[in-house]
C-alpha positions, -999 to 999 in steps of 0.1 A, spaced: -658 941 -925 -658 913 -909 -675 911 -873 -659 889 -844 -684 866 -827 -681 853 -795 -690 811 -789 -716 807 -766 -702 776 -756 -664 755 -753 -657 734 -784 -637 707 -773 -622 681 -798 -621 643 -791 -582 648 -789 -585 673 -759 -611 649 -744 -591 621 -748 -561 647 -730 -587 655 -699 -593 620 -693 -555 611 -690 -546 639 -669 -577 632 -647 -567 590 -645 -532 608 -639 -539 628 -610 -566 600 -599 -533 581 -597 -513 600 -579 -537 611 -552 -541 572 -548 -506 562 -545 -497 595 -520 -529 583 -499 -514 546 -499 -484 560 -487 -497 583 -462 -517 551 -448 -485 531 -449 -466 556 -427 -490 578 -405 -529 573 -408 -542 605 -390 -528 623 -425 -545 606 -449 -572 629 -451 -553 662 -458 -531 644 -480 -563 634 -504 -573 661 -526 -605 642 -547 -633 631 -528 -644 607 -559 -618 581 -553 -628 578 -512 -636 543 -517 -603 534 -536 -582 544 -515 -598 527 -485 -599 494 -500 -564 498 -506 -557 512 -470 -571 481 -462 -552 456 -480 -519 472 -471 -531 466 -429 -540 437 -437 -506 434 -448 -488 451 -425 -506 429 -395 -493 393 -410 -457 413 -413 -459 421 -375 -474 391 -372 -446 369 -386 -418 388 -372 -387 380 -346 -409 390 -318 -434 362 -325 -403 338 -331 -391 347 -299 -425 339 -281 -429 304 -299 -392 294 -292 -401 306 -250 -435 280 -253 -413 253 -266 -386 252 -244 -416 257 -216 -433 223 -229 -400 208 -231 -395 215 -192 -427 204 -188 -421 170 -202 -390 167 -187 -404 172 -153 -431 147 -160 -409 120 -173 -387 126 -140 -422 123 -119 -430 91 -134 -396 77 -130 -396 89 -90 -432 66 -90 -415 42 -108 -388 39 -84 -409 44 -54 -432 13 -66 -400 -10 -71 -389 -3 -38 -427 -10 -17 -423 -42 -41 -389 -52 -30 -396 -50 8 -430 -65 3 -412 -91 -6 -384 -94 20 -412 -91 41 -426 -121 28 -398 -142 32 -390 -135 65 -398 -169 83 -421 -157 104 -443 -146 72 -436 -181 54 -450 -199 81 -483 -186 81 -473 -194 45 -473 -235 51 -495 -264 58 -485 -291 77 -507 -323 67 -516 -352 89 -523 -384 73 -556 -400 90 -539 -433 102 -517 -413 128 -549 -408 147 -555 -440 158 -521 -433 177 -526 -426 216 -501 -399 216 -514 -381 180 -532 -354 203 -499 -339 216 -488 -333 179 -516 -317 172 -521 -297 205 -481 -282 196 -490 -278 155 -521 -255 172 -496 -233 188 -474 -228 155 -485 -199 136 -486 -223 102 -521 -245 94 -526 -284 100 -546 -307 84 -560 -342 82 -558 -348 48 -554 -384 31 -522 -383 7 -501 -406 -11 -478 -421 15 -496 -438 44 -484 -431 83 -468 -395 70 -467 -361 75 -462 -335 51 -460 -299 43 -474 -276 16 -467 -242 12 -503 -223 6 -489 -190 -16 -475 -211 -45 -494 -245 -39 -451 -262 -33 -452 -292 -22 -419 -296 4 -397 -321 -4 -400 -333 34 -418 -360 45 -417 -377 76 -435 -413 79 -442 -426 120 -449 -457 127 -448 -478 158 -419 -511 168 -441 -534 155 -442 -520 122 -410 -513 119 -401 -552 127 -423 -563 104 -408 -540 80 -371 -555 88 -387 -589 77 -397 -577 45 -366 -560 33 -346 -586 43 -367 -611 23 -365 -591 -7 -329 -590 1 -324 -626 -2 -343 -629 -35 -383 -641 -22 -407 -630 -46 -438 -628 -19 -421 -608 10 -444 -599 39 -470 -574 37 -456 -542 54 -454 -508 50 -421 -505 27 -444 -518 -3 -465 -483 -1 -427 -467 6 -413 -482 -23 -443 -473 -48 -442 -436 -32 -405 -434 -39 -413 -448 -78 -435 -417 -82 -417 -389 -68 -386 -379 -69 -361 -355 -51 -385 -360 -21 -361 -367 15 -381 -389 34 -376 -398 73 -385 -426 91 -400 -417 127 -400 -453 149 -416 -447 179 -410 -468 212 -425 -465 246 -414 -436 268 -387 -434 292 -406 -435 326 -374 -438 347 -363 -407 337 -327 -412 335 -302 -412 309 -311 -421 272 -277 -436 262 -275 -474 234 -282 -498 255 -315 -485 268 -329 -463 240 -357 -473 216 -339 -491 193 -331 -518 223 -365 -523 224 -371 -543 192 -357 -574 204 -336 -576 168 -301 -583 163 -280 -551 159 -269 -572 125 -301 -573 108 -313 -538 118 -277 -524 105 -285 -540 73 -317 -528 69 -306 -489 77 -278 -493 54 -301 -505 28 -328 -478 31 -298 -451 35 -280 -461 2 -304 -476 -18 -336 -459 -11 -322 -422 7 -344 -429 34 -329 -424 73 -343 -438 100 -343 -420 135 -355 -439 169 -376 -418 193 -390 -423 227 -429 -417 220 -453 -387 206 -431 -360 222 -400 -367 205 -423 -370 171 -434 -340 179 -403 -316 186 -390 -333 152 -418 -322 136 -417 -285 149 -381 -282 139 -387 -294 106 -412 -267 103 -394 -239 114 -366 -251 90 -387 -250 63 -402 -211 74 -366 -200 70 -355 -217 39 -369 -189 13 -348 -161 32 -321 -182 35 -327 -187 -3 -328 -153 -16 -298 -144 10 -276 -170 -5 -286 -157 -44 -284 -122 -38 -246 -104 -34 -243 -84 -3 -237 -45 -4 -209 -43 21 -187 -69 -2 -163 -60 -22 -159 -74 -59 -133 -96 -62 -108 -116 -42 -119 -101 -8 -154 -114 -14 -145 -152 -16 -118 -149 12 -82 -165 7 -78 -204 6 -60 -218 32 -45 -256 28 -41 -281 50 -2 -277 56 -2 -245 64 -2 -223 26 -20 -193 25 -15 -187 60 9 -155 54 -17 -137 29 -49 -145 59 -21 -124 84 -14 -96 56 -52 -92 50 -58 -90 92 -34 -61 92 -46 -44 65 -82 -46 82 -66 -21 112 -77 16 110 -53 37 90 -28 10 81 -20 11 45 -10 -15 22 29 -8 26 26 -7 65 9 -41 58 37 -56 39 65 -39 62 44 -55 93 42 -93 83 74 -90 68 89 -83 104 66 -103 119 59 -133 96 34 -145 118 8 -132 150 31 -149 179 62 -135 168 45 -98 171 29 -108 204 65 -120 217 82 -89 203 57 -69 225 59 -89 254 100 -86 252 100 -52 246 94 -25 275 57 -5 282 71 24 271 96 19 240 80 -13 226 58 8 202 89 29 189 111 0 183 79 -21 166 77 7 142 115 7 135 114 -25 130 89 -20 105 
C-alpha cells in the first residue's frame, strides 16, 4: 500500500517561472501606467494608487518627464500668446511715440533755424555784418576825418585797407567774405579835369593820353565785372548858404565847357557804366556813403522777401493782380475785384453791382441823387 508523502518544498517548473515573471512585468505595468495617470490628473493620489513599493523610482522618473511636459504645454499655450502679442503692440507704441518725439525736435530745430535766420537778415544784423573799406589815398583829403568820424557811429566796421582801385571806397560783407558790387571812387576838381583831358584824347584817337586816374579805372573795370561804380567829384563847400541850383553847384566850378563834360559823362555812362555825381565837399561824400550802406544792410531781407511767397496770398490770378492798359482795359475787372473785397458781398452781388454801376462815379452819383433814407433800398433794387 502505497503511502502518500508530503514535499517539503514547492516544485516549480521553468514554464510556471516563466508565467510568474509575466504576470509580475504585468502588474509592474499596470501599477506604472495607473501611477502615470494619477500624476497626470491629481498628484496628492499617487501614493494610494501605487500598490508595489519596488517600482518607486520608475514611476517618479516618469512623473517627472510627464511635468516636465505638462510645464512646456502651459508654457506654450494661448495665455502666453496673449502676453507676447500685449509686449509687442507695447514696443510698437513705444516706437511710435519716439519716432513722434524726434519728429517734434526735428521740427522745433527747423523752426530756431528759420528765425535765426530772419534774424540775421534783418538790416540791422547785416550791418554789423559789413565792412566798409577806405583806400589810404583819401587821407590825405582835409575833409577824410568827417567820413570817418560818421562810419564810427554806424554799427558796421571801417577800414584803411589798400585795394585794387585807387581813391575808392568799398564794402565787404564779413559772414560770407562778399565782396559788394558797390564801389564809389572820390576824387577832387582837379582830378576830374584832368581826367576830361584824357578821355577826350582817347576819344579822338591819341595813343599817349594824359596820365590820370581813368587809366587805373579802366584796368579795374578789365578785371571785374558786374561791379557799379560811382564817381564822387568833390568841389569846395557852399559858404553862402543859399540855394544849390546849375549855375552855382560844383559842376560850375570846373571852368569846362558844358560840351565837353556832357561828352565825357555820356561816355563813362554808356560805355564804361560808370555815373558821375557832383558834390559840395566831405559832407555830401559822406551822407552818400551812409546811404549806400544802409542800402546794402537791407538788401538780404529785401532778398529773401522778394524769393519767398507770402502766406496771406492767394495762388493764382489774385496773387499777380489784374493788368491794366494804357487806354483804359482791365479797368472793369480792378472795379469787380474792389467789390468783391467788401465784407459779405459775394461773387453774384459783385457782378449785379458793376453791372449797374459800370464804374466807381456812377455809384457815387447814384448815392448822391438818391435820398438819405431810400438811396440804400433803391441801390439794392437796382442791383
Amino acid at each position: 500500500m502505497s503511502c502518500l508523502r508530503r514535499a517539503r518544498t514547492w516544485e516549480i517548473s521553468d514554464s510556471e517561472e516563466e508565467g510568474l515573471d509575466l504576470k509580475d512585468t504585468e502588474g509592474h505595468l499596470a501599477c506604472v501606467s495607473v501611477s502615470v495617470a494619477v500624476a497626470g490628473d491629481e498628484p496628492h493620489v499617487r501614493g494610494t494608487a501605487t500598490t508595489s513599493a519596488a517600482p518607486l523610482p520608475e514611476s517618479s522618473g516618469a512623473r517627472t518627464g510627464h511635468a516636465s511636459v505638462a510645464s512646456a504645454t502651459r508654457s506654450t499655450g494661448p495665455g502666453r500668446k496673449r502676453r507676447t502679442r500685449a509686449e509687442e503692440r507695447k514696443i510698437a507704441r513705444e516706437t511710435l511715440r519716439l519716432e513722434r518725439e524726434r519728429a517734434k525736435e526735428e521740427k522745433r530745430r527747423r523752426r530756431r533755424e528759420e528765425v535765426q535766420h530772419v534774424k540775421s537778415l534783418q538790416p540791422e544784423n547785416c550791418m554789423r555784418s559789413l565792412t566798409v573799406r577806405v583806400h589810404p589815398v583819401l587821407l590825405q583829403e582835409s575833409g577824410c576825418d568827417v567820413l570817418l568820424a560818421c562810419l564810427d557811429c554806424l554799427d558796421c566796421l571801417s577800414c584803411i585797407e589798400d585795394h585794387a582801385l585807387t581813391h575808392s571806397i568799398s564794402w565787404r560783407r564779413r559772414l560770407s567774405q562778399v565782396e559788394e558790387d558797390q564801389v564809389l571812387m572820390v576824387f577832387s576838381q582837379e582830378e576830374f579835369i584832368v581826367m576830361v583831358t584824357s578821355i577826350k584824347e582817347s576819344l579822338n584817337g591819341e595813343s599817349e593820353g594824359v596820365e590820370s586816374l581813368f587809366q587805373p579805372l579802366s584796368e579795374y573795370l578789365k578785371r571785374t565785372r558786374g561791379t557799379v561804380i560811382s564817381l564822387l567829384v568833390t568841389g569846395q563847400s557852399d559858404q553862402s548858404g543859399g540855394s544849390k541850383n546849375y549855375d552855382d553847384g560844383p559842376r560850375s566850378q570846373l571852368g569846362l565847357l558844358d560840351v565837353d563834360i556832357e561828352e565825357v559823362l555820356v561816355y563813362l555812362q554808356l560805355c564804361r557804366n560808370v555815373s558821375v555825381h557832383f558834390v559840395f565837399g566831405w559832407q555830401e561824400v559822406t551822407d552818400h556813403v551812409c546811404a549806400i550802406t544802409k542800402a546794402l544792410s537791407k538788401r538780404p531781407f529785401k532778398a529773401a522777401c522778394a524769393a519767398s511767397v507770402l502766406g496771406f496770398c492767394v495762388d493764382g490770378s489774385w496773387a499777380g493782380g489784374v493788368q491794366v492798359a494804357r487806354d483804359g482795359r482791365g479797368l472793369a475787372k480792378v472795379w469787380l475785384r474792389q467789390i468783391q473785397q467788401l465784407n459779405r458781398v459775394s461773387v453774384v452781388m459783385a457782378t449785379a453791382v458793376t453791372t449797374a454801376y459800370p464804374s466807381p462815379h456812377l455809384l457815387l452819383q447814384s448815392f448822391s441823387m438818391a435820398s438819405p433814407n431810400s438811396s440804400q433800398a433803391n441801390i439794392q433794387g437796382d442791383a
